[in-house]
C-alpha positions as protocol buffer text, in pm:
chain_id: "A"
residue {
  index: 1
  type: UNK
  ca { x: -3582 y: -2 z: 3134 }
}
residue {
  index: 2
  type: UNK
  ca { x: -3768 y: 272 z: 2971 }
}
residue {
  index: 3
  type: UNK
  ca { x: -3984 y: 203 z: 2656 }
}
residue {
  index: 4
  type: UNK
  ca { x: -3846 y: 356 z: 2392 }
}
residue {
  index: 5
  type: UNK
  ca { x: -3446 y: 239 z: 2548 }
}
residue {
  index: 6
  type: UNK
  ca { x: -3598 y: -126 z: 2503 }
}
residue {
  index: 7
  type: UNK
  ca { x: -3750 y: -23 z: 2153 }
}
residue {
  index: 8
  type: UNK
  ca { x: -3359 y: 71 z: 2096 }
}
residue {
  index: 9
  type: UNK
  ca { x: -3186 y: -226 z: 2225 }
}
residue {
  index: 10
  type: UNK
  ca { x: -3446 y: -465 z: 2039 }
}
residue {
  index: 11
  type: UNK
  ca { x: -3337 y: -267 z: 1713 }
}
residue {
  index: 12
  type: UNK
  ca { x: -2960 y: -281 z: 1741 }
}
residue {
  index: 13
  type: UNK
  ca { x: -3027 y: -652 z: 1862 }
}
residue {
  index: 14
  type: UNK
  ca { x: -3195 y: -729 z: 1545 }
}
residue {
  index: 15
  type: UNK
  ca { x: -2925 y: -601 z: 1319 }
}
residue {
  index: 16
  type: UNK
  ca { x: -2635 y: -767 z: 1506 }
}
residue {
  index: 17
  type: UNK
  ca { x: -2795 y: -1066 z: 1472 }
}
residue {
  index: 18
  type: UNK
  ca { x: -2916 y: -1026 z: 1125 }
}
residue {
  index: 19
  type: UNK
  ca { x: -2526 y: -1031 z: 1005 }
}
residue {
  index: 20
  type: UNK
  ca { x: -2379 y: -1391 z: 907 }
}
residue {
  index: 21
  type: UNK
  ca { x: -2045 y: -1473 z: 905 }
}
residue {
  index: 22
  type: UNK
  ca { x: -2062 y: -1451 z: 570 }
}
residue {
  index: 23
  type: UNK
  ca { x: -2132 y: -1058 z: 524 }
}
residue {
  index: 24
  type: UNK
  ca { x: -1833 y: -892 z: 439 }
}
residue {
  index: 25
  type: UNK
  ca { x: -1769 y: -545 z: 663 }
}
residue {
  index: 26
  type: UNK
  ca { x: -1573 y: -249 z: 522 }
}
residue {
  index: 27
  type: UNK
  ca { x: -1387 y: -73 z: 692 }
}
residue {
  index: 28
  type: UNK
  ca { x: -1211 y: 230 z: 471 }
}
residue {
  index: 29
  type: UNK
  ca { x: -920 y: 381 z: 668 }
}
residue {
  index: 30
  type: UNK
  ca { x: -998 y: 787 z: 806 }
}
residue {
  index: 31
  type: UNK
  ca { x: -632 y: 883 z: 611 }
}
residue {
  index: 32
  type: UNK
  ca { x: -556 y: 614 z: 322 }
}
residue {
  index: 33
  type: UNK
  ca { x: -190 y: 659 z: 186 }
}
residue {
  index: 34
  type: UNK
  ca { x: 144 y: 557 z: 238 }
}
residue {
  index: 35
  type: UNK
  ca { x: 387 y: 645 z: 536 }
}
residue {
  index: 36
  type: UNK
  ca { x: 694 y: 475 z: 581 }
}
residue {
  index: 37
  type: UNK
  ca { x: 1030 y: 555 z: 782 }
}
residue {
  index: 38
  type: UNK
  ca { x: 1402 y: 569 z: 566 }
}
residue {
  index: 39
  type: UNK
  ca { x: 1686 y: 521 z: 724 }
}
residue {
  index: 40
  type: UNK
  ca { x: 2041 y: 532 z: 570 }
}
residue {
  index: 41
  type: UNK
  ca { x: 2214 y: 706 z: 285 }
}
residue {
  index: 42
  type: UNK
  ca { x: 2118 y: 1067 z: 252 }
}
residue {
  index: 43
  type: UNK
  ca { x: 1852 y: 993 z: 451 }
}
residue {
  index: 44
  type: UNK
  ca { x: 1780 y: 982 z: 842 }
}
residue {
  index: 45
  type: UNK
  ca { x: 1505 y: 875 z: 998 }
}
residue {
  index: 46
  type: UNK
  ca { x: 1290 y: 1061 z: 747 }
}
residue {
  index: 47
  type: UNK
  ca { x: 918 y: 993 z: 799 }
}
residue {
  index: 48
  type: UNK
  ca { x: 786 y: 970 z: 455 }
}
residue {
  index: 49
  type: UNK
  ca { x: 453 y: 1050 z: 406 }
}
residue {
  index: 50
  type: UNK
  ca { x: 276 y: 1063 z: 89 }
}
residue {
  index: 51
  type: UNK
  ca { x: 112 y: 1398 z: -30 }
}
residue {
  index: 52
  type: UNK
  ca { x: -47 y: 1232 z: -342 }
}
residue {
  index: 53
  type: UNK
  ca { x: -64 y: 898 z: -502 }
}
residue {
  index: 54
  type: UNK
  ca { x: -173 y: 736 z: -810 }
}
residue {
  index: 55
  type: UNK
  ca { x: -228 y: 370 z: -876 }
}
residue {
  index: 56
  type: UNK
  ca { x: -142 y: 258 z: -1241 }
}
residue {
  index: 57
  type: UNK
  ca { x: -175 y: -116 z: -1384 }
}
residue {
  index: 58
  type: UNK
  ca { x: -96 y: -250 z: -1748 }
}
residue {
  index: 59
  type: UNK
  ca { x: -432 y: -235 z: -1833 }
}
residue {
  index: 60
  type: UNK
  ca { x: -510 y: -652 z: -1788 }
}
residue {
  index: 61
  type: UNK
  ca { x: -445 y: -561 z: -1390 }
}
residue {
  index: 62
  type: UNK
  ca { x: -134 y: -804 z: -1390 }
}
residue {
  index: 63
  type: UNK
  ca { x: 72 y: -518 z: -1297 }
}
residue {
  index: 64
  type: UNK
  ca { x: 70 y: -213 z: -1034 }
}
residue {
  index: 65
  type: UNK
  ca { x: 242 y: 41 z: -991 }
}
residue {
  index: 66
  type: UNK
  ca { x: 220 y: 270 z: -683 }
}
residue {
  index: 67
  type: UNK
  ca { x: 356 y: 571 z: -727 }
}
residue {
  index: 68
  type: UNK
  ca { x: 343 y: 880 z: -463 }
}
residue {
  index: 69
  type: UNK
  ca { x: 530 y: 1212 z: -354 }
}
residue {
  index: 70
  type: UNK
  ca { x: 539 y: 1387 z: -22 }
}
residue {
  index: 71
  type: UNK
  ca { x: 554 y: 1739 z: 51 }
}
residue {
  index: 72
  type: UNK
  ca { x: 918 y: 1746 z: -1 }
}
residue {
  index: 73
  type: UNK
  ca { x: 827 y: 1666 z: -357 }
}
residue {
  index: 74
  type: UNK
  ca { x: 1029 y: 1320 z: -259 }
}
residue {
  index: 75
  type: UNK
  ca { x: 876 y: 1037 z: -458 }
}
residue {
  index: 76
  type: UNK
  ca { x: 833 y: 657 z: -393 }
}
residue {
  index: 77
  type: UNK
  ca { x: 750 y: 382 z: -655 }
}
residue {
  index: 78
  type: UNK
  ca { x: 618 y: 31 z: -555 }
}
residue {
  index: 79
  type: UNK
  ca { x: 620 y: -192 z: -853 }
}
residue {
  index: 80
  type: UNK
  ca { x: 443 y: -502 z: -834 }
}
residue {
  index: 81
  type: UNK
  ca { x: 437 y: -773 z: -1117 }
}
residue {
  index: 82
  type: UNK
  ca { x: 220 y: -992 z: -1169 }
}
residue {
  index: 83
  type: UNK
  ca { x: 382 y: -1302 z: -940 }
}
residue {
  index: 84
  type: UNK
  ca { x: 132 y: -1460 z: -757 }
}
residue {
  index: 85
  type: UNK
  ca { x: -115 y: -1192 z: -796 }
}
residue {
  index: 86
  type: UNK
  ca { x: -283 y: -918 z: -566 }
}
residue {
  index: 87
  type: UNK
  ca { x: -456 y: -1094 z: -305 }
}
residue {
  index: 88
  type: UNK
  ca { x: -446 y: -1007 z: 45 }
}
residue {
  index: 89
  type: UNK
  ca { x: -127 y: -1243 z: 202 }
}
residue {
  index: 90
  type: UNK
  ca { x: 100 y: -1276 z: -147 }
}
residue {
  index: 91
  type: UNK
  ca { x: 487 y: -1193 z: -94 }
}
residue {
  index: 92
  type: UNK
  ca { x: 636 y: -975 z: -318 }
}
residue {
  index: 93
  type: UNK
  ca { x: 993 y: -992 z: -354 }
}
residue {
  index: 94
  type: UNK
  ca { x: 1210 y: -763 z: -463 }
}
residue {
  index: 95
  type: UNK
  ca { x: 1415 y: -846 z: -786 }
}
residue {
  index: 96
  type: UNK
  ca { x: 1154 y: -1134 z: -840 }
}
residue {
  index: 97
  type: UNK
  ca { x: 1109 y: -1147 z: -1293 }
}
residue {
  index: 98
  type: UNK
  ca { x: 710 y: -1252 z: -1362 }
}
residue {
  index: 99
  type: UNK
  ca { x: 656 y: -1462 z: -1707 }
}
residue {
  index: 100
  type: UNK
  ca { x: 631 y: -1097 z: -1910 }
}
residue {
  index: 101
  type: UNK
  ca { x: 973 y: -1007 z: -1774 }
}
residue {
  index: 102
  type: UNK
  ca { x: 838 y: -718 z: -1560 }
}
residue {
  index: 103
  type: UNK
  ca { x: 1042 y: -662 z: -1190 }
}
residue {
  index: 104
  type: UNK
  ca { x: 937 y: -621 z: -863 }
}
residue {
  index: 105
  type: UNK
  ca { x: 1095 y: -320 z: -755 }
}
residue {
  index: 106
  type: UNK
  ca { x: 1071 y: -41 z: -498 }
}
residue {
  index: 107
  type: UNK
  ca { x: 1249 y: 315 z: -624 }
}
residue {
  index: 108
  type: UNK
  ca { x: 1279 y: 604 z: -356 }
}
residue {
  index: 109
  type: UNK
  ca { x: 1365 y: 948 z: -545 }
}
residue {
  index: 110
  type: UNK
  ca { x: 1517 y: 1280 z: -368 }
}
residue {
  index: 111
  type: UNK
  ca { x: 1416 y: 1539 z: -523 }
}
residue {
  index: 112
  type: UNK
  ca { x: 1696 y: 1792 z: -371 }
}
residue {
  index: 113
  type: UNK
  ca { x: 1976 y: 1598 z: -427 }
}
residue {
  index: 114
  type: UNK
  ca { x: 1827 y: 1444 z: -755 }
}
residue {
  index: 115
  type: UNK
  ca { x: 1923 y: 1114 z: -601 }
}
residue {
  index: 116
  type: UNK
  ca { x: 1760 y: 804 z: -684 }
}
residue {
  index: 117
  type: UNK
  ca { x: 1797 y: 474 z: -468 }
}
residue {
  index: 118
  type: UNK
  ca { x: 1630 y: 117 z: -576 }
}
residue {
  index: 119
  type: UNK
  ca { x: 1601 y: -180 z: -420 }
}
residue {
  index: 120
  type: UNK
  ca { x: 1850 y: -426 z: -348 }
}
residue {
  index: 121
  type: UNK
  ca { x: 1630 y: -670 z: -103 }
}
residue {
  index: 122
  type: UNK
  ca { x: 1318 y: -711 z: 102 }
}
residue {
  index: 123
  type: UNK
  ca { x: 954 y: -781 z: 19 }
}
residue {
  index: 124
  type: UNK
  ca { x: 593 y: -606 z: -15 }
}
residue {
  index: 125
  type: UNK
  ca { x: 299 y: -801 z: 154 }
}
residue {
  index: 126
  type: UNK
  ca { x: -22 y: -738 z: 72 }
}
residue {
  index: 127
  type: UNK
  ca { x: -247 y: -760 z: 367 }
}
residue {
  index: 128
  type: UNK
  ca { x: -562 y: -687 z: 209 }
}
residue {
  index: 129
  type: UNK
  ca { x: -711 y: -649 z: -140 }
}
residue {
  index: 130
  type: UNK
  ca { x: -1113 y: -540 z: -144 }
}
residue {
  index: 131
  type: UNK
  ca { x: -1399 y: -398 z: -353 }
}
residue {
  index: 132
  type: UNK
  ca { x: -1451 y: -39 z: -235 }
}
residue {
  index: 133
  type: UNK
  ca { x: -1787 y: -55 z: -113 }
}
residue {
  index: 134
  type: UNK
  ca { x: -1900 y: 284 z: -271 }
}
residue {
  index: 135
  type: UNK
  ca { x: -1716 y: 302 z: -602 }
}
residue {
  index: 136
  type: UNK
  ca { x: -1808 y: 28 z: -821 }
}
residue {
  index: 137
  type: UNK
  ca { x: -1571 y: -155 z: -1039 }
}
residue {
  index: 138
  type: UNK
  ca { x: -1279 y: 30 z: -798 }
}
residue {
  index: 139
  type: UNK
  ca { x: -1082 y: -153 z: -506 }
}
residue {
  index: 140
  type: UNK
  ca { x: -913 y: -93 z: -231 }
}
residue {
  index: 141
  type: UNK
  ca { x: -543 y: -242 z: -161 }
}
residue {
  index: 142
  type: UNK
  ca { x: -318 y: -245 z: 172 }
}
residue {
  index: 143
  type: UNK
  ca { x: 17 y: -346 z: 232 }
}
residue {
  index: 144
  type: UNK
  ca { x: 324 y: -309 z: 424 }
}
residue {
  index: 145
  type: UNK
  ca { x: 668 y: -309 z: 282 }
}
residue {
  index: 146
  type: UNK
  ca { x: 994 y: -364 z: 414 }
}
residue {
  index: 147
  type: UNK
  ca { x: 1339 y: -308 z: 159 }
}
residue {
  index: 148
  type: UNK
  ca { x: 1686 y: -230 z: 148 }
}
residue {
  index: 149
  type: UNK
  ca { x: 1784 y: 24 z: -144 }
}
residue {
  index: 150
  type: UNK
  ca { x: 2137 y: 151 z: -274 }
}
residue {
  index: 151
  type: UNK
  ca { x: 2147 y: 491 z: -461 }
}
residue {
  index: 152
  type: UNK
  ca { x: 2376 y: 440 z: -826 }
}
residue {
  index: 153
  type: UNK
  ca { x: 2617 y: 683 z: -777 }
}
residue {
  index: 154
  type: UNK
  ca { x: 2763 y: 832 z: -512 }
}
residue {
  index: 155
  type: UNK
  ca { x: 2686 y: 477 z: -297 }
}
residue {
  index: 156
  type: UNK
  ca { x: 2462 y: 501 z: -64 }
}
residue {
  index: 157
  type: UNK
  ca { x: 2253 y: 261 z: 91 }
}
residue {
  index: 158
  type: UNK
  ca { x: 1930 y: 267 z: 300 }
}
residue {
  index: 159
  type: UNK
  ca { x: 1642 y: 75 z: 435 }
}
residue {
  index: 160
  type: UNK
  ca { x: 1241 y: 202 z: 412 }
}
residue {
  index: 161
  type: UNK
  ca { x: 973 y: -10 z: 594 }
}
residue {
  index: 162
  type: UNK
  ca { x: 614 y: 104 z: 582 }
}
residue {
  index: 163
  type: UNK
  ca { x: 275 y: 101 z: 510 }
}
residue {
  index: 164
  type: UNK
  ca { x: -11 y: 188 z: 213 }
}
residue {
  index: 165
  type: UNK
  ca { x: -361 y: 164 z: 346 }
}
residue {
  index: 166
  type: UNK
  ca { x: -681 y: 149 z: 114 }
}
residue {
  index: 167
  type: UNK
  ca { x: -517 y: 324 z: -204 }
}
residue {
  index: 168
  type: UNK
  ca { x: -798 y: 272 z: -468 }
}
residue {
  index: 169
  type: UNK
  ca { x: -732 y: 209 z: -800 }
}
């Protein structure tokens, strides 16, 4: 092996096995945001895919709501209360009522039809919940979804399943 190729290998050794178990390693996702399939209702096997999104909470972060519109100018809400919190692994289920009487909820919106459909059933898991390791005092959330929806009038029903990866708030 040449010099500076050993040189090399000696460097990258170092640094592998510099890291504990301990460190934490970031990974932030090339295209964070939300895509999810809807199927049912108005709706065919529409790939949704957001455009924009914008996290809010109730300002004591015992709330979120996830809110995001694609192209179509369709939006989707994800509504978490506070129910076991944020961390990566809680269940969210739909319909559950948290101690301030806020809902889980999930609420799909088409904008052409001005149709709304919310959820009758299902869950949102959160699969990981981190500090964004550029932005201080921000973090970064994942999650997949999975809920059955009915629209109010005329009835429709529909199912969405999906993912959000690293939205910041």
């Amino acid at each position: 092996m040449k010099p500076k190729q050993l040189l090399c290998a000696f460097i990258l050794s170092f640094f592998i096995l510099g890291c504990s178990s301990d460190d934490q390693v970031y990974v932030i996702a090339e295209d964070p945001g939300i895509r999810a399939t809807i199927d049912g209702g108005t709706y065919s096997d529409y790939n949704y895919q957001d455009g924009v999104y914008e996290i809010t909470s109730n300002g004591n972060g015992s709330v979120l709501s996830i809110d995001s519109a694609d192209i179509n100018g369709d939006m989707l809400t994800l509504f978490l209360n506070a129910t076991g919190g944020f961390d990566a692994g809680v269940v969210k289920d739909m319909g559950n009522v948290d101690e301030n009487n806020f809902v889980t909820y999930v609420l799909i919106r088409q904008q052409n039809l001005q149709l709304s459909y919310y959820s009758d059933s299902g869950q949102v898991t959160i699969t990981s919940n981190v500090p964004h390791p550029t932005e201080e005092g921000t973090r970064l959330i994942s999650g997949t979804f999975e809920v059955a929806a009915s629209s109010t009038t005329p009835n429709h029903t529909t199912t969405i399943t999906g993912t959000f990866i690293d939205l910041s708030y």
